[in-house]
Backbone as JSON Lines, residues from 0, in Angstrom:
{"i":0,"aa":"X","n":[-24.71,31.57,10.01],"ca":[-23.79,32.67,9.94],"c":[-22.37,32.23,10.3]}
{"i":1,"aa":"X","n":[-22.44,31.17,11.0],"ca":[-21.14,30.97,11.44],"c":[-19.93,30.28,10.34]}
{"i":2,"aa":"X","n":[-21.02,29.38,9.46],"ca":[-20.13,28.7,8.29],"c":[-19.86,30.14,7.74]}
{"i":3,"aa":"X","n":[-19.84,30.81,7.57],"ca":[-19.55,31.87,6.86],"c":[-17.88,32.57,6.97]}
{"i":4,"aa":"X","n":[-17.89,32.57,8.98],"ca":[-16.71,32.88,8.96],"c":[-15.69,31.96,9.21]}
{"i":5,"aa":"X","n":[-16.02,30.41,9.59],"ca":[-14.88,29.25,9.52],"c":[-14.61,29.07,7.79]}
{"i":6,"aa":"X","n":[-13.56,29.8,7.44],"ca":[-13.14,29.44,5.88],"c":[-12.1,28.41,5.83]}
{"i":7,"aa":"X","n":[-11.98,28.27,5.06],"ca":[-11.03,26.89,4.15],"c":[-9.88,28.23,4.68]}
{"i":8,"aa":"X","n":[-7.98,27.53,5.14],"ca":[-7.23,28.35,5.29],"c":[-5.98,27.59,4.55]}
{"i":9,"aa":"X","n":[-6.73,26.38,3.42],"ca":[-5.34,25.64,2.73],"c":[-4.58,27.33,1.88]}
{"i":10,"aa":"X","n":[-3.82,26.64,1.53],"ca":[-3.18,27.44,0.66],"c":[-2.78,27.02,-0.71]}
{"i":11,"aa":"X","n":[-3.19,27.98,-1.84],"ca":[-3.27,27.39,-3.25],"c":[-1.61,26.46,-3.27]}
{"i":12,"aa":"X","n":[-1.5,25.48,-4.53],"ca":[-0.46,25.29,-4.35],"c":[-0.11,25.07,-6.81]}
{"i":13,"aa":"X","n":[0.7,24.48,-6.89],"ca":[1.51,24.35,-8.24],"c":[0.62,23.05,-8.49]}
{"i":14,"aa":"X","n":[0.43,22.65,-7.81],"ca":[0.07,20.69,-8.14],"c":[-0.95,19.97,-6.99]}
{"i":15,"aa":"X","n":[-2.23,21.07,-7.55],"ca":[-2.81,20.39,-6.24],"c":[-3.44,19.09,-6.73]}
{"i":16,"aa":"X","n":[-3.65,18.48,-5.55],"ca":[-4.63,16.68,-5.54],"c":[-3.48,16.1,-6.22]}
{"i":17,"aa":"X","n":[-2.22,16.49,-6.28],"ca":[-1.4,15.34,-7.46],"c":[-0.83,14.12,-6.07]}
{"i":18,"aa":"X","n":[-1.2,13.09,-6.49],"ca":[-0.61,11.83,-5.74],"c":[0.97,11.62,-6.9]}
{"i":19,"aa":"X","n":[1.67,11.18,-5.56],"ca":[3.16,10.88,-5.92],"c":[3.01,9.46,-6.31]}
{"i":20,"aa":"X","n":[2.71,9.08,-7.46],"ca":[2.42,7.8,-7.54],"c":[3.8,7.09,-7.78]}
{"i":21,"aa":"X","n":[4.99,7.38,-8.55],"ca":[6.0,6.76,-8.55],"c":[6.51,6.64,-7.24]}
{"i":22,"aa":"X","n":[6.45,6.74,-6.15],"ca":[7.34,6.68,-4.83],"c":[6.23,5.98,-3.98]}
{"i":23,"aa":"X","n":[5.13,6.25,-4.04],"ca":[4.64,4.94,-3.63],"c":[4.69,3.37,-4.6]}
{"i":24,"aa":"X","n":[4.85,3.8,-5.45],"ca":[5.13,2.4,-6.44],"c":[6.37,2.0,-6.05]}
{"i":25,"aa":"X","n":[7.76,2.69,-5.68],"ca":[8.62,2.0,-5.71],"c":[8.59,1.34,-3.89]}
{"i":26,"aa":"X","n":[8.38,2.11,-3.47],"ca":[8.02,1.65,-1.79],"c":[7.28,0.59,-1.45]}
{"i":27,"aa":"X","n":[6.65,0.29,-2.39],"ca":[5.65,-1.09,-2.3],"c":[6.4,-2.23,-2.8]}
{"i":28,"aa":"X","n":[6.96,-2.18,-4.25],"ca":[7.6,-3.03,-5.02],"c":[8.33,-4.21,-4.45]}
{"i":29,"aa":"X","n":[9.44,-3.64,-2.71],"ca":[10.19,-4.53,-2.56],"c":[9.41,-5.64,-1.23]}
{"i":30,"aa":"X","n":[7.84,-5.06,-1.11],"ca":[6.77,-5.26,0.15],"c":[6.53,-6.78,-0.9]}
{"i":31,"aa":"X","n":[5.84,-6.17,-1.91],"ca":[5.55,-7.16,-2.89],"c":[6.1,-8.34,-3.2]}
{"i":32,"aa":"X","n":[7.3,-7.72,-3.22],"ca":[8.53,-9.03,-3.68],"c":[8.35,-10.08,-2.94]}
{"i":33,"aa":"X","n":[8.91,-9.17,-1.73],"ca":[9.21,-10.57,-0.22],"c":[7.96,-11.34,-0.58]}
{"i":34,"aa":"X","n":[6.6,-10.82,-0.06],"ca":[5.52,-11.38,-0.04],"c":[4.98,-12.84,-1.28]}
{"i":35,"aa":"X","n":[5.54,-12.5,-2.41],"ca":[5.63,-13.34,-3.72],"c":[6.42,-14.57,-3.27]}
{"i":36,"aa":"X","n":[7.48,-14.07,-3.24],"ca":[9.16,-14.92,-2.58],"c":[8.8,-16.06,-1.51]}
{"i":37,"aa":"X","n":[7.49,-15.25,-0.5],"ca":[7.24,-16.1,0.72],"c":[5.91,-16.94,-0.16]}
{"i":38,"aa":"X","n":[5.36,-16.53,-0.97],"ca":[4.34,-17.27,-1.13],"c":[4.85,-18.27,-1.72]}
{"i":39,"aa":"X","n":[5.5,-18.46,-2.99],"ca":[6.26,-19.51,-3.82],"c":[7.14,-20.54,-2.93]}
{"i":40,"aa":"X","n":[7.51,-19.83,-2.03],"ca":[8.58,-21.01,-0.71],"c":[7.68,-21.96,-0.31]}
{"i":41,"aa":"X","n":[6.23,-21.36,-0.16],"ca":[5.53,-22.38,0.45],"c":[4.74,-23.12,-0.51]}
{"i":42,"aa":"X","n":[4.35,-22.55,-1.75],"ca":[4.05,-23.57,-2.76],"c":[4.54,-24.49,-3.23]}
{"i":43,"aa":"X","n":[6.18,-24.03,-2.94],"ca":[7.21,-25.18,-3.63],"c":[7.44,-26.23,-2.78]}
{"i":44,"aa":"X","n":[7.49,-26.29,-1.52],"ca":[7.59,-27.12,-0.4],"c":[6.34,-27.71,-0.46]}
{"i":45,"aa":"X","n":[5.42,-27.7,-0.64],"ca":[4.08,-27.97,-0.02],"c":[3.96,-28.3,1.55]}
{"i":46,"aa":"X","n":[2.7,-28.77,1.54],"ca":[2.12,-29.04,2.69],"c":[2.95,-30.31,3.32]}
{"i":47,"aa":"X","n":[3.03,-30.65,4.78],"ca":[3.25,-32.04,5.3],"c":[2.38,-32.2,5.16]}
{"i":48,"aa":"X","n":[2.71,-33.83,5.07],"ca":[1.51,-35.04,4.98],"c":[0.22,-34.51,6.15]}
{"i":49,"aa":"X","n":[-0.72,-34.6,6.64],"ca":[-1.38,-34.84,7.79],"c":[-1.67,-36.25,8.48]}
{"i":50,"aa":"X","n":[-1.0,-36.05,9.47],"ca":[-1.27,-36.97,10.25],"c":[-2.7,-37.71,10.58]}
{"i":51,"aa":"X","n":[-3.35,-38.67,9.9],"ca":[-4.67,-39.08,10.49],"c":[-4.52,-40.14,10.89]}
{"i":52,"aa":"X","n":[-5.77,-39.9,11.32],"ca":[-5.87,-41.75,12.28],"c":[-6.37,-42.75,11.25]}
């Protein structure tokens, strides 16, 4: 009985479930970049030698 009276209290809306997908796309884009930018710095450099015995 009790589910009965705890109801859902969203409120309808114009655009529901819509994800803002362009604004998370652009918010990521410049995350991406760096991350690319840092990966290639270190591909292009490579590794030091290692030191073995």
């Amino acid at each position: 009985m009790t589910d009965l009276m705890l109801g859902d209290c969203a409120k309808p809306t114009s655009y529901p479930y819509a994800w803002r997908i362009r604004e998370l796309t652009l918010a990521v884009l410049p995350v991406g970049a760096v991350k690319l930018a840092y990966a290639m710095t270190i591909l292009a450099l490579g590794c030091p030698p290692a030191s073995g015995s």
